[in-house]
C-alpha positions, 0 to 999 in steps of 0.5 A: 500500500505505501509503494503504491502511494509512493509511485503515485507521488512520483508520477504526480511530481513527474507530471507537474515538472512536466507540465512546467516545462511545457509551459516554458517551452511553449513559451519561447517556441512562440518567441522564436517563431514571431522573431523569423523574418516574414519577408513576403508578407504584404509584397505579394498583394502589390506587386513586390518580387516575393519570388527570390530564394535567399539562403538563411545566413548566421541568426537567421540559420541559428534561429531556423534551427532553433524553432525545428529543435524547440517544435520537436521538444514541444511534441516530445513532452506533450506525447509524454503525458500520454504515458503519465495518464 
């Protein structure tokens, strides 16, 4: 009975640490998707060349990278509180 209570205290320790960390990373996913440069924008509607490929130099490779890496680590922590429930 006192192993059952005290797994079940982990698991509610474990899913509250999770839950913090989720929240964290949400948290700067949104701040590195709203810093990317949104180039085309409003171009396209008049007329603007929104046709030119440009590879991702320093920051902006860094930043890319970044937002892949947070996005999969967003997924991972909420697929593991499938297992938590």
């Amino acid at each position: 009975m006192m192993q059952t209570f005290k797994i079940i205290q982990k698991v509610q320790t474990m899913r509250q640490t999770l839950q913090f960390f989720n929240i964290i990373v949400m948290v700067v996913l949104l701040i590195v998707i709203s810093l990317q440069n949104k180039s085309s924008g409003l171009s396209n509607v008049f007329g603007g060349a929104g046709n030119i490929v440009q590879t991702r130099r320093g920051f902006e490779k860094w930043l890319f990278y970044a937002t892949i890496v947070i996005g999969i680590l967003f997924v991972g922590i909420n697929i593991s509180f499938l297992f938590l429930k």
